[in-house]
GUBAGU-247374 format. One record per residue: residue in three letters; x, y, z of N, C-alpha, C in turn. Coordinates in steps of 0.05 Angstrom, whole numbers. Example, Ala and Ser with C-alpha at 12.3 -4.5 7.8 and 13.67 -1.06 7.14 Angstrom:
<r residu="ALA" n_c1="264" n_c2="-114" n_c3="156" ca_c1="246" ca_c2="-90" ca_c3="156" c_c1="264" c_c2="-66" c_c3="156"/>
<r residu="SER" n_c1="257" n_c2="-45" n_c3="142" ca_c1="273" ca_c2="-21" ca_c3="143" c_c1="258" c_c2="1" c_c3="157"/>
REM end
This chain:
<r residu="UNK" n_c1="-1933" n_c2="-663" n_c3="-915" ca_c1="-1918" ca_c2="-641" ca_c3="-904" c_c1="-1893" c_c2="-652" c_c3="-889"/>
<r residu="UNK" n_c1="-1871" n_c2="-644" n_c3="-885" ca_c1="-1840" ca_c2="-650" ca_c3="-880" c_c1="-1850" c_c2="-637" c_c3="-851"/>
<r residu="UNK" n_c1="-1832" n_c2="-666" n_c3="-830" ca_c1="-1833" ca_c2="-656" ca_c3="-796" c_c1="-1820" c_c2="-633" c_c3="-801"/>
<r residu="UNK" n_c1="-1810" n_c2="-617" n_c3="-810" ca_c1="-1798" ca_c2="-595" ca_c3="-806" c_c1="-1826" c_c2="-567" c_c3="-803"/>
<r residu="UNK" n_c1="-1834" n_c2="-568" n_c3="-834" ca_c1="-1855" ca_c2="-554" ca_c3="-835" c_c1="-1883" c_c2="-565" c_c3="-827"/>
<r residu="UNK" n_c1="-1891" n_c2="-575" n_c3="-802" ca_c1="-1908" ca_c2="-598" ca_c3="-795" c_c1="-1915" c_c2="-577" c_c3="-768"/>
<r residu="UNK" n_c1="-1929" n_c2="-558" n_c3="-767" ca_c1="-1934" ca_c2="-549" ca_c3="-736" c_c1="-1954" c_c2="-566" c_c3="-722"/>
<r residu="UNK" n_c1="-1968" n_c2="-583" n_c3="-735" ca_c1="-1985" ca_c2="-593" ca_c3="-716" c_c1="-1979" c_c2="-632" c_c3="-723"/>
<r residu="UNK" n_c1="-1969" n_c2="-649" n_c3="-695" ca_c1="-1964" ca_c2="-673" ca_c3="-701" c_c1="-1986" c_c2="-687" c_c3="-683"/>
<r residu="UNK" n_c1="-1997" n_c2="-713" n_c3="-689" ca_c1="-2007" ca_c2="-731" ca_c3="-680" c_c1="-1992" c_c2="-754" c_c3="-662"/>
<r residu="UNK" n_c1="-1987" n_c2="-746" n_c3="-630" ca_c1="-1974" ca_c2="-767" ca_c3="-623" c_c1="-1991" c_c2="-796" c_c3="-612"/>
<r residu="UNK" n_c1="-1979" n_c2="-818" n_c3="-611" ca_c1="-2007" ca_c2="-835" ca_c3="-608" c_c1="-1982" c_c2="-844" c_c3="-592"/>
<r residu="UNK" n_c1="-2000" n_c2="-857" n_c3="-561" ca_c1="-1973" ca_c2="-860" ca_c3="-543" c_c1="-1991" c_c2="-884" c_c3="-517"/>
<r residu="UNK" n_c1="-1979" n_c2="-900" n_c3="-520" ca_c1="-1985" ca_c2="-932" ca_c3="-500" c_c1="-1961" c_c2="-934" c_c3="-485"/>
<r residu="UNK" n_c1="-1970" n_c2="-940" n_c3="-453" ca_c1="-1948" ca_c2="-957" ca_c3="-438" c_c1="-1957" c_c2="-975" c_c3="-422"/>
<r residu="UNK" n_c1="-1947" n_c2="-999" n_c3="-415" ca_c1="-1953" ca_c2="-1023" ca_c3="-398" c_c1="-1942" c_c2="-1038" c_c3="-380"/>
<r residu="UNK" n_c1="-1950" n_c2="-1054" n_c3="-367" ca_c1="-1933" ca_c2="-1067" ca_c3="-354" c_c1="-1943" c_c2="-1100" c_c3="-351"/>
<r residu="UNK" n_c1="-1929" n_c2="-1120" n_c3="-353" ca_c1="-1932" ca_c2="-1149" ca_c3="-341" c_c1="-1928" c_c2="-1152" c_c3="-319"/>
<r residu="UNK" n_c1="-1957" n_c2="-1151" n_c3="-305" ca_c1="-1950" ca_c2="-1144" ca_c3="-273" c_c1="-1953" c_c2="-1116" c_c3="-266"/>
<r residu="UNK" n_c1="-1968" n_c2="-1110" n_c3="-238" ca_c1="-1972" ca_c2="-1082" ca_c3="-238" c_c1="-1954" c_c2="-1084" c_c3="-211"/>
<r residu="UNK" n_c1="-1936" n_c2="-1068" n_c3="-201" ca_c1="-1913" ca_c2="-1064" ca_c3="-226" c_c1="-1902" c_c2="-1095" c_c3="-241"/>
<r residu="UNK" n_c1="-1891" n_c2="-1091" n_c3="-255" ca_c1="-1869" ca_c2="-1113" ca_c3="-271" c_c1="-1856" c_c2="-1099" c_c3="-291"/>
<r residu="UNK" n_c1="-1849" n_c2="-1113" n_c3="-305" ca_c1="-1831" ca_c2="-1107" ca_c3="-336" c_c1="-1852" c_c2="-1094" c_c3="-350"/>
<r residu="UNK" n_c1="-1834" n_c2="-1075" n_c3="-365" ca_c1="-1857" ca_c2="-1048" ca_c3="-374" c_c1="-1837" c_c2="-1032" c_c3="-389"/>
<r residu="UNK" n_c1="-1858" n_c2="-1029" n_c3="-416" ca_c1="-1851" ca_c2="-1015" ca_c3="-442" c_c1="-1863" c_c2="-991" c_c3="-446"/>
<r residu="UNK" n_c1="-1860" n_c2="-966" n_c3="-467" ca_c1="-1878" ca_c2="-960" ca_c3="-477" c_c1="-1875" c_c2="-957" c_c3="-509"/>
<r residu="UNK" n_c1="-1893" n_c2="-947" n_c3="-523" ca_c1="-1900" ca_c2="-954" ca_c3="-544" c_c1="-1913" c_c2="-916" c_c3="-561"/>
<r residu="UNK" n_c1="-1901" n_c2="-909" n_c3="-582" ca_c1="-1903" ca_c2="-878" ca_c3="-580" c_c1="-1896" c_c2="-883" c_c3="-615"/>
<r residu="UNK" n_c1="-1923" n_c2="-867" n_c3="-623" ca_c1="-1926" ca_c2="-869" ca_c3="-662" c_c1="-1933" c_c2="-832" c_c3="-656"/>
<r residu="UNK" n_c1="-1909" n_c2="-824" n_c3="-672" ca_c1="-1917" ca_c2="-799" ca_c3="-676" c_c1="-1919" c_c2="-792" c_c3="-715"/>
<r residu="UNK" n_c1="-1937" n_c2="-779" n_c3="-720" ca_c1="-1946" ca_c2="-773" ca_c3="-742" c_c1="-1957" c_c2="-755" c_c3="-746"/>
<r residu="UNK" n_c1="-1962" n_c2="-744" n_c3="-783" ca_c1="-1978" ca_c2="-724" ca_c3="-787" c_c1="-2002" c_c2="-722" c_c3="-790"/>
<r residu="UNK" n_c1="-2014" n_c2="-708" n_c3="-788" ca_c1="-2045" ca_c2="-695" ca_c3="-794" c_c1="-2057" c_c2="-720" c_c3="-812"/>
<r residu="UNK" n_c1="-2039" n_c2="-722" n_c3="-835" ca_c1="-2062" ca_c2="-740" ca_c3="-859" c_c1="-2055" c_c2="-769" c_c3="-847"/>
<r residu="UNK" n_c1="-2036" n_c2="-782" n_c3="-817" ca_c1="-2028" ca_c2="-804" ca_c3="-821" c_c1="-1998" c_c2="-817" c_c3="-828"/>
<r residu="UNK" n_c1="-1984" n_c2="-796" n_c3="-835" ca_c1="-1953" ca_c2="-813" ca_c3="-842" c_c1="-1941" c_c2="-811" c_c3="-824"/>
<r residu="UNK" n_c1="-1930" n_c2="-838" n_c3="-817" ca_c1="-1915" ca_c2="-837" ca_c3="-791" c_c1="-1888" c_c2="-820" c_c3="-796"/>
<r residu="UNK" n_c1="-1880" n_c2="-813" n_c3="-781" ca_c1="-1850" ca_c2="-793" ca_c3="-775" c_c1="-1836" c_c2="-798" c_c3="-761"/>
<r residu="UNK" n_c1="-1848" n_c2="-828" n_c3="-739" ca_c1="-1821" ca_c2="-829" ca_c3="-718" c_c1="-1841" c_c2="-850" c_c3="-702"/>
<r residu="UNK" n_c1="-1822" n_c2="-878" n_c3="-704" ca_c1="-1834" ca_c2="-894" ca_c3="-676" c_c1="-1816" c_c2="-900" c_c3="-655"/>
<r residu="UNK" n_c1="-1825" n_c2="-907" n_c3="-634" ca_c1="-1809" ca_c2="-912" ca_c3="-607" c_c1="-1823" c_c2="-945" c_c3="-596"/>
<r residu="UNK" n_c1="-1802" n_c2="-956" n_c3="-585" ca_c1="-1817" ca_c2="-976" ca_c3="-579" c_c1="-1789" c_c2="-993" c_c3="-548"/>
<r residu="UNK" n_c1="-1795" n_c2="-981" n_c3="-534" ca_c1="-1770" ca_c2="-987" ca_c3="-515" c_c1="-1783" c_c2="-1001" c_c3="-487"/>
<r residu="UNK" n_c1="-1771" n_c2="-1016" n_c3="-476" ca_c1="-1772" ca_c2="-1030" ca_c3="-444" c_c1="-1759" c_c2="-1002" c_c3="-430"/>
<r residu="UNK" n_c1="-1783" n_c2="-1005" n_c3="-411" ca_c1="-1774" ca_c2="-980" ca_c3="-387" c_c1="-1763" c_c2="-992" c_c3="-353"/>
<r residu="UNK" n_c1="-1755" n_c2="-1015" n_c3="-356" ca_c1="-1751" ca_c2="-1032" ca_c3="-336" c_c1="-1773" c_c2="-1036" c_c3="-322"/>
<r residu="UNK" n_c1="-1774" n_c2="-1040" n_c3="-295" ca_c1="-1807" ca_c2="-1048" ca_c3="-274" c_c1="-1818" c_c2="-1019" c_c3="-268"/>
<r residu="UNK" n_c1="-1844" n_c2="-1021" n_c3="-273" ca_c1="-1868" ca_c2="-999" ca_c3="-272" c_c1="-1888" c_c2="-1021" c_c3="-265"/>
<r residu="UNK" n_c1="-1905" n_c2="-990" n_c3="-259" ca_c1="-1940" ca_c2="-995" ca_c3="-265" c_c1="-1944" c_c2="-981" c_c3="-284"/>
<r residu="UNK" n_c1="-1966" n_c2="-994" n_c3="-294" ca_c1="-1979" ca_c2="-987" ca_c3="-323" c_c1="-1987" c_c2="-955" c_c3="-317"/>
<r residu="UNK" n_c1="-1992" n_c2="-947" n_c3="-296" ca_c1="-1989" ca_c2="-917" ca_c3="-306" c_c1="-1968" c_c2="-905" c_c3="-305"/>
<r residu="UNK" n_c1="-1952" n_c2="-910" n_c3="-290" ca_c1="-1924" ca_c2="-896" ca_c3="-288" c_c1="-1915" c_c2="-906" c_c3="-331"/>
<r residu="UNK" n_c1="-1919" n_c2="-923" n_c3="-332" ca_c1="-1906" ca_c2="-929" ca_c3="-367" c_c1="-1922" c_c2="-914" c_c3="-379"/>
<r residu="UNK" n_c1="-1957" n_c2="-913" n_c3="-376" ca_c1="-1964" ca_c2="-891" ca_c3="-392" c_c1="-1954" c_c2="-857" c_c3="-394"/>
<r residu="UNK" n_c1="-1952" n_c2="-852" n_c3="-369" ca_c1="-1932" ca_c2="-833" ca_c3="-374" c_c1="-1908" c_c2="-822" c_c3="-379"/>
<r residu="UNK" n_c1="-1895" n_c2="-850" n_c3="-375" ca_c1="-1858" ca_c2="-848" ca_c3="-389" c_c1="-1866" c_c2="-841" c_c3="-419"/>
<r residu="UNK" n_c1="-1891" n_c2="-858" n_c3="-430" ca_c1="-1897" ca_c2="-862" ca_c3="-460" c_c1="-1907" c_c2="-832" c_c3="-464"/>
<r residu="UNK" n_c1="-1919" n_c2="-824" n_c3="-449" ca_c1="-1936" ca_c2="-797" ca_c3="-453" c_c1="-1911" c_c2="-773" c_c3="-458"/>
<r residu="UNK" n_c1="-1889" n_c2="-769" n_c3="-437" ca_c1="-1869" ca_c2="-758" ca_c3="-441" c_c1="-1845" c_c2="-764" c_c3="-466"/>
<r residu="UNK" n_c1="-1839" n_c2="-786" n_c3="-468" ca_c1="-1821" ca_c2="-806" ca_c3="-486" c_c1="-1845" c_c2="-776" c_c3="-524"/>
<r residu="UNK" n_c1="-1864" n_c2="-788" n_c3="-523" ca_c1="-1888" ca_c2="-782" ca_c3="-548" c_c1="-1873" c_c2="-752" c_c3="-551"/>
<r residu="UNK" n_c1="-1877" n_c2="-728" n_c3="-525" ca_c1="-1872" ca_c2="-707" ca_c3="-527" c_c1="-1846" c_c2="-693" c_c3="-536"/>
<r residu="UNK" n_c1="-1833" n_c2="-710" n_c3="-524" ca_c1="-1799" ca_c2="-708" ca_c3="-534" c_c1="-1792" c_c2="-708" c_c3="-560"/>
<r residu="UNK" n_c1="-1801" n_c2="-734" n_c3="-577" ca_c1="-1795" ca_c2="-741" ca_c3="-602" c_c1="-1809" c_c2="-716" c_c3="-625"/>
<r residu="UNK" n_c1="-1851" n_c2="-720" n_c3="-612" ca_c1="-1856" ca_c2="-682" ca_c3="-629" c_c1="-1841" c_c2="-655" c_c3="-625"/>
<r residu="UNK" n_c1="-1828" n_c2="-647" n_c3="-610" ca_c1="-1813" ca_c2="-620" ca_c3="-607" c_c1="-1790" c_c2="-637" c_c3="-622"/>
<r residu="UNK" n_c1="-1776" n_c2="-655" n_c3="-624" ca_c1="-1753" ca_c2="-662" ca_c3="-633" c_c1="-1761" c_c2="-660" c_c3="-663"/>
<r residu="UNK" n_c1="-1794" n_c2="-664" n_c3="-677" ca_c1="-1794" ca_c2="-655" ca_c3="-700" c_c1="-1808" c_c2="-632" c_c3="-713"/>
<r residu="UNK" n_c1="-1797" n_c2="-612" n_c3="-692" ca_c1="-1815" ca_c2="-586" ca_c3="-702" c_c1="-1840" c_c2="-578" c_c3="-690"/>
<r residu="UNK" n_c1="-1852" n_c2="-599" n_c3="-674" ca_c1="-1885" ca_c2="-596" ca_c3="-672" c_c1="-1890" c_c2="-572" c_c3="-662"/>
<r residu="UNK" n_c1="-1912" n_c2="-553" n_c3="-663" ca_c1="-1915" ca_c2="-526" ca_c3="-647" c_c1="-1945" c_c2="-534" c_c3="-633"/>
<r residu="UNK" n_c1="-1957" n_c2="-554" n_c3="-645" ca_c1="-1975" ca_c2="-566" ca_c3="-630" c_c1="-1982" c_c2="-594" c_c3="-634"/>
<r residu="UNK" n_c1="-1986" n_c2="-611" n_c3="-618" ca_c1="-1999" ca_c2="-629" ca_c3="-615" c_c1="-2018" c_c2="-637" c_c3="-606"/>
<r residu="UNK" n_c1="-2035" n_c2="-672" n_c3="-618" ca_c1="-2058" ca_c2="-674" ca_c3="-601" c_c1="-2050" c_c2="-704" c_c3="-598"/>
<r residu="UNK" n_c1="-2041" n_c2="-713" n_c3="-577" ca_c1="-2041" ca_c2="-733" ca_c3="-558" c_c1="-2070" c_c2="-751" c_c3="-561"/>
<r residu="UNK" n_c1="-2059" n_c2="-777" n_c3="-570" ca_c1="-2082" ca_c2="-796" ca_c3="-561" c_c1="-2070" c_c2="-824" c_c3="-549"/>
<r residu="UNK" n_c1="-2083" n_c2="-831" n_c3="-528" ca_c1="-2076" ca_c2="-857" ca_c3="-519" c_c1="-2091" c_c2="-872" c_c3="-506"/>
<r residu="UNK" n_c1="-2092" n_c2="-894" n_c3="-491" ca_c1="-2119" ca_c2="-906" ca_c3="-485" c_c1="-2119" c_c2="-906" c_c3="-456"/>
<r residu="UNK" n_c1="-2102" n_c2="-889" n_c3="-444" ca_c1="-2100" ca_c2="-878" ca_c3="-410" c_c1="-2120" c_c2="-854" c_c3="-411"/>
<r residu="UNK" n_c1="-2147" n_c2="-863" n_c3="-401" ca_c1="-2167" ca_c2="-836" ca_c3="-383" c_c1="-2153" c_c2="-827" c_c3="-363"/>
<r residu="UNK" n_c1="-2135" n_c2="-840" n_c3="-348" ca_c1="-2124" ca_c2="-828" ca_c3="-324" c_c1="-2109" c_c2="-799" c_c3="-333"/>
<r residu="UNK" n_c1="-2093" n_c2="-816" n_c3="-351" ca_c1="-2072" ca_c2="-796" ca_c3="-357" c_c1="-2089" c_c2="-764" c_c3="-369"/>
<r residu="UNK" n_c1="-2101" n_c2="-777" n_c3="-387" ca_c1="-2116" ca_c2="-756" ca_c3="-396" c_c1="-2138" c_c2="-739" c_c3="-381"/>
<r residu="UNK" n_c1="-2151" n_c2="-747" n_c3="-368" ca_c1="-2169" ca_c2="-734" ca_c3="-345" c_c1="-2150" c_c2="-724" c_c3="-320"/>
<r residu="UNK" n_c1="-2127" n_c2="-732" n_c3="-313" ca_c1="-2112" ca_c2="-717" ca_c3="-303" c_c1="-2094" c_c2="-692" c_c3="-312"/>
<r residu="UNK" n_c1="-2090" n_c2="-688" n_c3="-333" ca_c1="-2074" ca_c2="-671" ca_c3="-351" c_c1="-2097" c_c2="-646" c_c3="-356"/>
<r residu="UNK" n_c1="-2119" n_c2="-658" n_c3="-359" ca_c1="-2142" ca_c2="-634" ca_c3="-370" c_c1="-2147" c_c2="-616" c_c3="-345"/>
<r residu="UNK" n_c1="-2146" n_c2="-637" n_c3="-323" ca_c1="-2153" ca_c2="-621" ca_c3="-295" c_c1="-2173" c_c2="-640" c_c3="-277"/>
<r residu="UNK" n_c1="-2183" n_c2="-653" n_c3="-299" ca_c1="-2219" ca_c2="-675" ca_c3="-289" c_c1="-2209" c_c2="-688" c_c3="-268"/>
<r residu="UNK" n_c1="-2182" n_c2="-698" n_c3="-262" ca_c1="-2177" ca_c2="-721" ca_c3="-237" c_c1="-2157" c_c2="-707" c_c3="-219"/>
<r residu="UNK" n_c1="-2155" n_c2="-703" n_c3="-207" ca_c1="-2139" ca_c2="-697" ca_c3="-186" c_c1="-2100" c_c2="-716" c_c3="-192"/>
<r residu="UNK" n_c1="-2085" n_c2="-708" n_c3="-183" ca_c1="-2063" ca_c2="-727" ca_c3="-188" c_c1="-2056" c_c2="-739" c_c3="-147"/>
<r residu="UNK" n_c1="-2065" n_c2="-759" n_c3="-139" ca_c1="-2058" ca_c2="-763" ca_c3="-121" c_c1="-2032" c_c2="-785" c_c3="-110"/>
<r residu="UNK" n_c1="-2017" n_c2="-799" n_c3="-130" ca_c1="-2007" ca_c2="-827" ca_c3="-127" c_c1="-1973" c_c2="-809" c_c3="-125"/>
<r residu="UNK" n_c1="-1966" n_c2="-804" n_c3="-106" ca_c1="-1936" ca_c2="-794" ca_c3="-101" c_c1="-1920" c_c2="-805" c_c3="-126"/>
<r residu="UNK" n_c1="-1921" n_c2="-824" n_c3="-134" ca_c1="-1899" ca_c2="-837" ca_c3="-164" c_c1="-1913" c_c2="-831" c_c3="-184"/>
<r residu="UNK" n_c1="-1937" n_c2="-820" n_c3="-186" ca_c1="-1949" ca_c2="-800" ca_c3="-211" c_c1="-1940" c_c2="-779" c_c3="-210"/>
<r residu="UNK" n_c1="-1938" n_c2="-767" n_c3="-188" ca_c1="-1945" ca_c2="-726" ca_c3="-179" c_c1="-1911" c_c2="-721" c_c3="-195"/>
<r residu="UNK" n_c1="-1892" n_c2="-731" n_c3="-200" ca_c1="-1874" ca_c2="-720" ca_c3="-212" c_c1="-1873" c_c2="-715" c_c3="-239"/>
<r residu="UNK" n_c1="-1882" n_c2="-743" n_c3="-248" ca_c1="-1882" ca_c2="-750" ca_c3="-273" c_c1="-1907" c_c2="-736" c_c3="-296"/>
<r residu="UNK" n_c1="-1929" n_c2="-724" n_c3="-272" ca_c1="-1947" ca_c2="-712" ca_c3="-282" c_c1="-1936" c_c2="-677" c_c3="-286"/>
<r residu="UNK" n_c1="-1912" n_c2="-672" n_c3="-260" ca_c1="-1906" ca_c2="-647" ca_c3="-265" c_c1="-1891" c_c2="-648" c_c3="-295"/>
<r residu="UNK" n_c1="-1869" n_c2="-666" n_c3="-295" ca_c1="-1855" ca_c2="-667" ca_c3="-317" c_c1="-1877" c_c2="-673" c_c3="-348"/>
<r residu="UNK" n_c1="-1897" n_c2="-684" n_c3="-345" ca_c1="-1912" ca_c2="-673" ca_c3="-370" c_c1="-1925" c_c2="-653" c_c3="-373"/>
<r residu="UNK" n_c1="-1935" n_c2="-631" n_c3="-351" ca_c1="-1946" ca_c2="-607" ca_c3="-348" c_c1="-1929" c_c2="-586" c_c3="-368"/>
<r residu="UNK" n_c1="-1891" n_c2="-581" n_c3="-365" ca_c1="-1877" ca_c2="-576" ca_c3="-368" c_c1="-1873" c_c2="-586" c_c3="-402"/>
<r residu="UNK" n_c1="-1863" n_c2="-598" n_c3="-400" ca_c1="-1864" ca_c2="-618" ca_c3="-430" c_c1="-1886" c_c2="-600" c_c3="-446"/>
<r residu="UNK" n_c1="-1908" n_c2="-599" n_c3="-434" ca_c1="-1930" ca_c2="-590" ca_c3="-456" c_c1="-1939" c_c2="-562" c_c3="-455"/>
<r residu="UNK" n_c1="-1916" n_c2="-539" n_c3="-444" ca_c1="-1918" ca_c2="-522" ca_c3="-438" c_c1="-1896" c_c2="-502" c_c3="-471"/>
<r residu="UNK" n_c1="-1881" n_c2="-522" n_c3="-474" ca_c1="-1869" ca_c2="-531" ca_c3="-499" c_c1="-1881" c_c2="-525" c_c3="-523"/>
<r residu="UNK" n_c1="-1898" n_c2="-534" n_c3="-526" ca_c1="-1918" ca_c2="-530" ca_c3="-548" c_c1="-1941" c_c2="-504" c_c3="-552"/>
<r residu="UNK" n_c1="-1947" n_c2="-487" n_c3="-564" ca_c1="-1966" ca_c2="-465" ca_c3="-574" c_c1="-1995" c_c2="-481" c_c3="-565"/>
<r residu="UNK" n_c1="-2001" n_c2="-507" n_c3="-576" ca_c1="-2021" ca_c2="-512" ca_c3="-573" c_c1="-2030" c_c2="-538" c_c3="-563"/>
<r residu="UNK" n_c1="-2042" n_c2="-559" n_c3="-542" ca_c1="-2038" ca_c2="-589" ca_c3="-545" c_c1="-2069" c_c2="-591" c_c3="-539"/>
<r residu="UNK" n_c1="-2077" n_c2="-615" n_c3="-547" ca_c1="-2098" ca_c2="-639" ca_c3="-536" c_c1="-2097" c_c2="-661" c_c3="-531"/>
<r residu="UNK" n_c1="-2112" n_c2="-673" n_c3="-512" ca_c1="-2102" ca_c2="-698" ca_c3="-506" c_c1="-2137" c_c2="-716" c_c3="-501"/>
<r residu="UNK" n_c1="-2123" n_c2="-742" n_c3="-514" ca_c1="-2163" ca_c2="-748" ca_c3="-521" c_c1="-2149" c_c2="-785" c_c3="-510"/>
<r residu="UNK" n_c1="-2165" n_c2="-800" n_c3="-501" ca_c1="-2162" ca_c2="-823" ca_c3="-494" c_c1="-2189" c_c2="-836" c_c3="-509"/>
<r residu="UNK" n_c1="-2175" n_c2="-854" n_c3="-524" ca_c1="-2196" ca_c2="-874" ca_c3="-541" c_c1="-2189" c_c2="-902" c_c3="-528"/>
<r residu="UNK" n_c1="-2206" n_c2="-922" n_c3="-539" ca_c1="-2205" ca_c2="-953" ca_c3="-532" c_c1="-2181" c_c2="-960" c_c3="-546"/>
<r residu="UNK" n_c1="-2169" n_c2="-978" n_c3="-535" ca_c1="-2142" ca_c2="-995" ca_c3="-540" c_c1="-2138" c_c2="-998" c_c3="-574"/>
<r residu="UNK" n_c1="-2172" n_c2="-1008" n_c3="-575" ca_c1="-2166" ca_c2="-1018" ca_c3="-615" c_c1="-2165" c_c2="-998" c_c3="-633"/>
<r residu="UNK" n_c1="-2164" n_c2="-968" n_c3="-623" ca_c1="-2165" ca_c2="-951" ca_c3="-635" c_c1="-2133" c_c2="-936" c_c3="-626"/>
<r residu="UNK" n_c1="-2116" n_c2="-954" n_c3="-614" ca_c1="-2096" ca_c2="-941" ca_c3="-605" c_c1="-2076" c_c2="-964" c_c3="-608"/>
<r residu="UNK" n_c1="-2083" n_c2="-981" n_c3="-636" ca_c1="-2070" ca_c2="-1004" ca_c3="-634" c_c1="-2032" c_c2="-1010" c_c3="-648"/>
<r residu="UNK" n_c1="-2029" n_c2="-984" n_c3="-660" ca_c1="-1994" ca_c2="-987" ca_c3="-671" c_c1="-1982" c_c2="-979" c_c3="-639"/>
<r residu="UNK" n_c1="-1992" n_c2="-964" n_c3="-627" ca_c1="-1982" ca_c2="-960" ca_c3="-605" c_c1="-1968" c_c2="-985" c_c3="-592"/>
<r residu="UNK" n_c1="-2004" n_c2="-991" n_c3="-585" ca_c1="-1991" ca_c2="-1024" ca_c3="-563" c_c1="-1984" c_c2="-1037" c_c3="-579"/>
<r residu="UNK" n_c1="-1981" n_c2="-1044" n_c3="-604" ca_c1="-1964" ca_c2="-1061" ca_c3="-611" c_c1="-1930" c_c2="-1053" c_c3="-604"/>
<r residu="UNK" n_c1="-1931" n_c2="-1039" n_c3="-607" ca_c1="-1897" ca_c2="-1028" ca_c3="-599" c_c1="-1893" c_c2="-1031" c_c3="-569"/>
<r residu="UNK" n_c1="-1911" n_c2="-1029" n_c3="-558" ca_c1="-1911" ca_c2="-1041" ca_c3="-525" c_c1="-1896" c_c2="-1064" c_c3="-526"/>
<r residu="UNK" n_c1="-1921" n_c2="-1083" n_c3="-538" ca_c1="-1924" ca_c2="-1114" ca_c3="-538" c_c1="-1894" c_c2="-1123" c_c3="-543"/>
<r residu="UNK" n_c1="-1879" n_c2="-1108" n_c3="-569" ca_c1="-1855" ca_c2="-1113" ca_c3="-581" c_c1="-1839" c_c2="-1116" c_c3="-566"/>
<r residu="UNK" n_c1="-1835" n_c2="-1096" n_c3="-553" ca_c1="-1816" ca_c2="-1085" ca_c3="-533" c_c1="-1815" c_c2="-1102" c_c3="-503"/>
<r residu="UNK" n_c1="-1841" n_c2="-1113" n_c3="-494" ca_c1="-1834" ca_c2="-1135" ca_c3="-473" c_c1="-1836" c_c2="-1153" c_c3="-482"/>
<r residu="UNK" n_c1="-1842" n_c2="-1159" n_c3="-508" ca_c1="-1850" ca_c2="-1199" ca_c3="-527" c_c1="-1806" c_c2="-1193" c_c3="-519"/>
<r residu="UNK" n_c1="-1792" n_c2="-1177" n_c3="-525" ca_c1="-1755" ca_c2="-1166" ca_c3="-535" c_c1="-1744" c_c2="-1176" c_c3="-509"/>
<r residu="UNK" n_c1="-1764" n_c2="-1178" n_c3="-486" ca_c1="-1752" ca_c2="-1181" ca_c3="-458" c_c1="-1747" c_c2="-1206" c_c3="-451"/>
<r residu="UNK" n_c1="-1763" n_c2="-1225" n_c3="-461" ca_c1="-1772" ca_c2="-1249" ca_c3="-457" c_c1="-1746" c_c2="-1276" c_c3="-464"/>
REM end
């Protein structure tokens, strides 16, 4: 199916950091339903903490699906935070989250429909590779 006529995309979305904070990327494979990629991202977000990058990555993911049509998505990445905070399960208490969490609230308000599911790293692995890329680019 063509991102155009594609209402439902698969974004798969990693961010990190060398050093909590340090130099920090994220890493964002958005694709269709059966698997074909439609759009990668793979950029340095200057010094973060790995959650602040997971959610530049989480936002960065959402941008690129509405940029291809998506009317829903389902978010996977290997942040429980992110994801147990977005569902409601965690509270958002870290002042340099609470924005960044409003700004994905918003973001995914965007969409008809979303989910968001957190798997193990090796199941979230084109992602962090585009991490890895992106600070191996810094070096």
């Amino acid at each position: 199916m063509s991102a155009a006529g594609a209402p439902l995309l698969v974004v798969n979305v990693d961010g990190g950091a060398r050093g909590n904070p340090g130099p920090a990327a994220i890493g964002v494979v958005v694709s269709d339903p059966d698997g074909g990629v439609l759009d990668e991202v793979a950029e340095p977000i200057g010094v973060a903490t790995n959650n602040v990058a997971e959610y530049r990555a989480l936002l960065r993911g959402l941008e690129r699906a509405a940029a291809l049509g998506a009317r829903e998505v389902e978010i996977i990445g290997d942040s429980e935070l992110v994801a147990r905070q977005l569902t409601g399960a965690y509270k958002v208490k870290h002042p340099s989250i609470k924005p960044l969490y409003e700004e994905a609230r918003s973001a995914l308000r965007g969409f008809d429909r979303w989910r968001i599911r957190s798997v193990p790293r090796a199941e979230n692995a084109r992602a962090d590779a585009l991490v890895n890329a992106a600070l191996d680019g810094l070096s």
